[in-house]
N, C-alpha and C positions, 0 to 999 in steps of 0.2 A: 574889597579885601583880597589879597595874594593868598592863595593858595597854592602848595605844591601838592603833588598827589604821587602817591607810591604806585609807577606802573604796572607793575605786576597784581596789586589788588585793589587797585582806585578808590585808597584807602587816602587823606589827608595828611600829611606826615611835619608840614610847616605850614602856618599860615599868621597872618597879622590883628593881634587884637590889642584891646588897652583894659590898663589896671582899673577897676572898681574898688576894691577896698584889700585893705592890708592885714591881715587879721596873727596876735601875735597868740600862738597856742601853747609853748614852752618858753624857757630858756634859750633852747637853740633851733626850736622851730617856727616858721611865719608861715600862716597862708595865704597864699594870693591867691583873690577873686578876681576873674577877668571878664569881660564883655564878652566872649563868645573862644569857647574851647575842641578841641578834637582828642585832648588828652580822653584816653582811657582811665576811669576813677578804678581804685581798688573796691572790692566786692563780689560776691558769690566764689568765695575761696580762691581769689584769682589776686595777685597784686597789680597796683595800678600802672601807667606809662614811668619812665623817664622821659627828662628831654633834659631841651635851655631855652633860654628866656634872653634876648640881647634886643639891644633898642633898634625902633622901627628905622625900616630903610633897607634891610640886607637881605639879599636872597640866599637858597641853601648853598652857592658857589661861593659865596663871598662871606658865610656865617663867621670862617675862623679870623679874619679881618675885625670884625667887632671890637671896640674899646674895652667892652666888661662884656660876661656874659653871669646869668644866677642858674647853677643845676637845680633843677628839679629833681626835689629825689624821690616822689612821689606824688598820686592825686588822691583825693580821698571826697565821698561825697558827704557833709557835716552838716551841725544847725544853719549853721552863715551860709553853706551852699555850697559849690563845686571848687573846692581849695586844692590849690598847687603848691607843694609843701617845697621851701627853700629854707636853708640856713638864715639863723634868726642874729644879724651885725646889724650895727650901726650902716655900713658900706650897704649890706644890703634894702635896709628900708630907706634910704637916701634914692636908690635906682629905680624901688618900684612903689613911688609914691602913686597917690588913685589920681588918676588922670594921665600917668604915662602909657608914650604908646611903644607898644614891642612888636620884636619879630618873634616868632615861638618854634622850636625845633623840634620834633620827637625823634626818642630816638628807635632808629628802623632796628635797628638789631634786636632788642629787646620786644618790641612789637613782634618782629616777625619769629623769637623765638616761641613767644605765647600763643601766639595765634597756632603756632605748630603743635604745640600741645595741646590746645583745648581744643581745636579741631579734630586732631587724633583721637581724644578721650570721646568727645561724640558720635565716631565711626566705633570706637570700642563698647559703648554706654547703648548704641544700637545695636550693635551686633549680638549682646551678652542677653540684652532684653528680646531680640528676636528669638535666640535658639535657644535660650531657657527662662526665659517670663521674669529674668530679675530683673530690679528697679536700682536705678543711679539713684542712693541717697546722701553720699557725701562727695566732694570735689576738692578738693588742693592744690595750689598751682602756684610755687613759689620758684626763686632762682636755684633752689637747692633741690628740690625732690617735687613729682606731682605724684600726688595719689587717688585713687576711684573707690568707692566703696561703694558695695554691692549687697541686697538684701538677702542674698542664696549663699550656699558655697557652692564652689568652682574648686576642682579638681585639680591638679598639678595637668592630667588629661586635657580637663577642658581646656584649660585654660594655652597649652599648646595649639588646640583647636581654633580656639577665636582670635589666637594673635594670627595665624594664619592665615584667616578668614579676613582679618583687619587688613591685613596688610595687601592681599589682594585687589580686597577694594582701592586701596589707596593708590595701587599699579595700576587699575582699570582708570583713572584720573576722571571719575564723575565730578559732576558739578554741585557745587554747593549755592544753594541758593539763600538769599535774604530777604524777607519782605515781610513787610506788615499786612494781616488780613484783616478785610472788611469784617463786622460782626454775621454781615449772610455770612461768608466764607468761615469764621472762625464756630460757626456753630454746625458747622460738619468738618471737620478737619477732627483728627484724634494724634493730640500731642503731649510726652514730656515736659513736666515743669514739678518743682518740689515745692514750689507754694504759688497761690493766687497771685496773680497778677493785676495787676492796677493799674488801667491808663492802656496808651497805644501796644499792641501787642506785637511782639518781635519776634520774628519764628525763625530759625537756622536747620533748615530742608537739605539732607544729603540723599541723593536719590535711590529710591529703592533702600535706606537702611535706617535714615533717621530721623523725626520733626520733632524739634525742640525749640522751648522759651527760651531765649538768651539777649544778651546784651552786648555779649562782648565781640569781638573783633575774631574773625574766621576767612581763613581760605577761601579763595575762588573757586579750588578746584581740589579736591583730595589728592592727588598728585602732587601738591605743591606742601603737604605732609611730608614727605617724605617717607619714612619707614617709620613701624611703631613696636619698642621692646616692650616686652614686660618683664621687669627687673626680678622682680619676687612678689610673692603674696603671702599673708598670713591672714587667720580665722580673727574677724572682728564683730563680735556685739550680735551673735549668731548668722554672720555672712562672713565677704570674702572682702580683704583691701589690698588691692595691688598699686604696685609702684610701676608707674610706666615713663617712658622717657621716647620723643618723636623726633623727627626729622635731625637739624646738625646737632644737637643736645644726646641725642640716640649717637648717632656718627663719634663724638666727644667722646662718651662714655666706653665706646667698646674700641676707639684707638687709646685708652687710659688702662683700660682692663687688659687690650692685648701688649701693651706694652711690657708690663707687670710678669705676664707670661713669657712673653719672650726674655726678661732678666730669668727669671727662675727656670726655664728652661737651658739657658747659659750657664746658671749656675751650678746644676745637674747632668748639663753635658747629656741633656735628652732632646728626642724633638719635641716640638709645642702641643702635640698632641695625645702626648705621652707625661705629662709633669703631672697630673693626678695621681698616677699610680706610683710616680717615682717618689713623691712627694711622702705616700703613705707607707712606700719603703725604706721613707729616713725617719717617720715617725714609730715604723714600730721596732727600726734598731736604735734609736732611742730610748724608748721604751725597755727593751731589753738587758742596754749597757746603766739605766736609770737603776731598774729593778738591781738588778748586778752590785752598783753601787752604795745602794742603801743595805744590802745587805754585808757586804763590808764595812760597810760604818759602824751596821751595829754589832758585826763580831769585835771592832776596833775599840765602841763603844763596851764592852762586856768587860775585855781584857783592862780596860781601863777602871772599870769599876770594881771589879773585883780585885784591882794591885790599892786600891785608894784604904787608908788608915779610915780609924772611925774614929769620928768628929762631934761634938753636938748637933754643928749645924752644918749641911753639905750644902755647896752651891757652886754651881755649874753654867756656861752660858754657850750654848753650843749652835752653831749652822746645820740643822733638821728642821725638820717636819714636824708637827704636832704629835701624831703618834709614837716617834720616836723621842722626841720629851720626856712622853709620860714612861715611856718602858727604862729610859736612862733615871728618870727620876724615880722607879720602882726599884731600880738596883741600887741607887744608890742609899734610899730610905732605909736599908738594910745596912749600913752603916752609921748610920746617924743617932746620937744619941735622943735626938729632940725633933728636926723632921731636914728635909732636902727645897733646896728650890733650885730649879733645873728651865733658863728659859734661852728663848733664841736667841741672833744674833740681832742687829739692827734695830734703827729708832724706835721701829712700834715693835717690840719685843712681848711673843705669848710665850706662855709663862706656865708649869707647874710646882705646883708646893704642897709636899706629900709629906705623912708620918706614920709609920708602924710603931710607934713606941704609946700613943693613947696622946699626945701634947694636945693640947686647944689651939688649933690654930687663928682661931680669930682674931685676937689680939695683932696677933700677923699678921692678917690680912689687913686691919685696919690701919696700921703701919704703912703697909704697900698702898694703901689707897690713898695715904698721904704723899705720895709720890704720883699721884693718878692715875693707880691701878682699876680697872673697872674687873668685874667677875664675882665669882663666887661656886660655892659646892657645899658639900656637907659630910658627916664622917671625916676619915683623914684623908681626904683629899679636896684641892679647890685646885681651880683654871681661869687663866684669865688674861689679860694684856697689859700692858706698862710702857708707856713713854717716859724713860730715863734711864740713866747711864748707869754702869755696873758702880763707880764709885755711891751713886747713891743708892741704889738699891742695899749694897752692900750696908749702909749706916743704917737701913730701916730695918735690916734681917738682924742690926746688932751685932753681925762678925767682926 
C-alpha cells in the first residue's frame, strides 16, 4: 500500500485502498466501504475527514492529473461499517463499483484545523479540571463554532485566568503523547473519559496537564496549537459553555473582528482603541434626538387630532410606535361617534381600535380577523396586528 504521511504529525494523509461495497443511504447520498481507511469518521461531537477518492496509480504530486475524482464530503461510522459519504449519481456508482481500486486524499487543511481544536480543548478541559475540579461533559467541534461545556461555573475572572494559563502551556510546546496502555498500566493510570470504553484503550497524554480517552487525531506537540481564544461563555444546565476558537481558526477570527473595527474606527474618525466609547456616544445622541423626535410627533400628532371633524368611525395609519398608537387612537376616540382604529405603517401592521361612546366592538374585531387580524382585549379597547392593505382594512371597518 502507498502511503503519504503528514510530516509534521506522522499522521497518514493519502494512501491506496479498494471498494468493498457501495451502499446507497439517500437520494443524494452513497457510502463507500473500503478495504482499509485513515479517514477520520465523525463522532464524539467532532465532524468526520474530507478528502477524494481518484483511481489507483497517483501520488499526492500528481492527484490534480486524475481523469475524475468523488469528494468525500464526509465519514461516518454505520450499521454496514466505516462509510465515506459521496454524492449519490449514476457517474458516481459507475467509478466506485466494489472491487475498484483508488487512490485516497485527505484533506490536510481540515484535518489540521481539528486537530487544532481538539487539541486545544484538552489543554483547556485540563487546565479547568485541574484548578477547579470541573468535569468536560459536552464537546462540539464543527466548521462553524467549537464549544466546551463544563459542570461548574467559571467566572468571566476565571475564565481570563485559564485562557492564560492555556495558552502558556501551549508557548511551553510540551509533548503530546498517544498510546495505548496495557491493562497492568491502564489500572493505575487516572484518566478522562465521559463513558466506558470498550476494546483497545486510547489515551491522549499532555504532559503535566491532561490524560484523556480519545480517538481522534491530536498534535504532536502543543505548540503546534497555536493560540487558544475563548470567544464567550454563557450559564448552561447549572455549569459554564464556552466558545473557543485555536490556532489559524483563532488567527481568522480576530483578523475578521479587527477588520470590523478598523471600518468603524474610520467611520468615527477615532483610533481603534477608542470605538467603544465613541460608539456609545453616538448611541446616546441618538437616543436623545430619538426621544426629541417622538415628542414632536406627538405634539404634531395632538394638533392634528384635535383640528379632525367628528366622525362615526375615525381611522388613521400612522409611522409610530405602539404607545403612540394608542395615545393617537385615545384622541381621536374622542371624536368618533362609534369607535377609532388607529394602526401602523407597513405589511405587518399593529393596530388599535378604541371607543368611548359604549359600541361593541367585537363584531369589528371579527371583521378584522377576516382580513387576518390576530389579537384581542376587552372593554372598549382591543390590539392586535393585520397583514393588509388600508384599502382593505378600510371595507372591513365599513367606511
Amino acid at each position: 500500500m502507498t502511503v503519504s504521511m503528514d510530516p509534521l504529525r506522522f499522521q497518514p494523509l493519502s494512501f491506496d485502498c479498494e471498494v468493498l461495497n457501495l451502499y446507497t443511504l439517500d437520494e443524494s447520498t452513497l457510502g463507500v466501504e473500503l478495504d482499509r481507511s485513515a479517514f477520520f469518521p465523525a463522532g464524539g461531537g467532532q465532524s468526520g475527514d474530507r478528502g477524494t477518492l481518484v483511481p489507483a496509480g497517483y501520488t499526492p504530486s500528481d492527484t490534480a492529473d486524475a481523469p475524475w475524482r468523488c469528494i468525500v464530503e464526509n465519514v461516518e461510522m454505520r450499521p454496514e461499517g466505516l462509510l465515506h459519504l459521496v454524492q449519490n449519481c449514476a457517474e458516481t456508482v459507475q467509478k466506485l463499483a466494489p472491487g475498484t481500486r483508488l487512490h485516497a486524499e485527505i484533506d490536510r487543511d481540515k484535518r489540521f484545523s481539528d486537530l487544532q481544536q481538539h487539541s486545544g480543548e484538552h489543554i483547556l478541559s485540563g487546565v479547568v479540571c485541574g484548578r477547579f475540579g470541573y468535569t468536560n461533559i459536552g464537546f462540539h467541534l464543527s466548521e462553524q463554532e467549537v464549544t466546551v461545556d463544563f459542570d461548574g461555573i467559571l467566572t468571566e475572572n476565571d475564565i481570563c485566568k485559564v485562557e492564560d494559563l492555556v495558552n502558556e502551556i501551549i508557548w511551553e510546546n510540551r509533548p503530546i503523547r498517544v498510546f495505548f496502555p496495557t491493562e497492568e498500566e491502564k489500572s493505575h493510570l487516572s484518566y478522562r473519559s465521559k463513558k466506558e470504553v470498550e476494546g483497545p484503550l486510547r489515551l491522549v497524554e499532555i504532559e503535566g496537564v491532561d490524560l484523556c480517552a480519545c480517538c481522534a487525531p491530536h498534535a504532536n506537540t502543543t505548540g503546534e496549537v497555536g493560540a487558544l481564544r475563548i470567544l464567550k461563555s454563557e450559564k448552561n444546565k447549572g455549569g459554564t459553555r464556552l466558545w473557543i476558537l485555536c490556532g489559524k481558526r483563532a488567527l481568522l477570527d480576530a483578523r475578521a473582528k479587527l477588520g470590523q473595527n478598523k471600518r468603524v474606527s474610520n467611520l468615527l474618525s477615532v483610533k481603534q482603541t477608542e470605538t467603544a466609547d465613541a460608539v456609545q456616544k453616538l448611541k446616546d445622541e441618538h437616543a436623545a434626538l430619538l426621544y426629541e423626535h417622538i415628542g414632536l410627533k406627538r405634539q404634531l400628532l395632538q394638533q392634528q387630532s384635535d383640528a379632525a371633524p367628528v366622525r362615526d368611525i375615525q381611522f388613521a395609519a400612522l409611522d409610530a410606535d405602539t404607545e403612540t398608537l394608542r395615545d393617537y387612537a385615545d384622541r381621536l376616540a374622542e371624536k368618533a361617534n362609534r369607535f377609532a382604529f388607529v394602526c401602523s405603517a407597513g405589511d405587518e401592521k399593529q393596530f388599535v381600535l378604541l371607543t368611548k361612546t359604549g359600541a361593541d366592538l367585537q363584531p369589528v374585531m371579527a371583521a378584522l380577523r377576516q382580513c387576518g387580524a390576530r389579537g384581542g382585549g376587552r372593554g372598549g379597547i382591543m390590539q392586535g396586528a393585520v397583514k393588509a392593505n388600508e384599502e382593505e382594512l378600510r371595507r372591513a371597518l365599513e367606511i
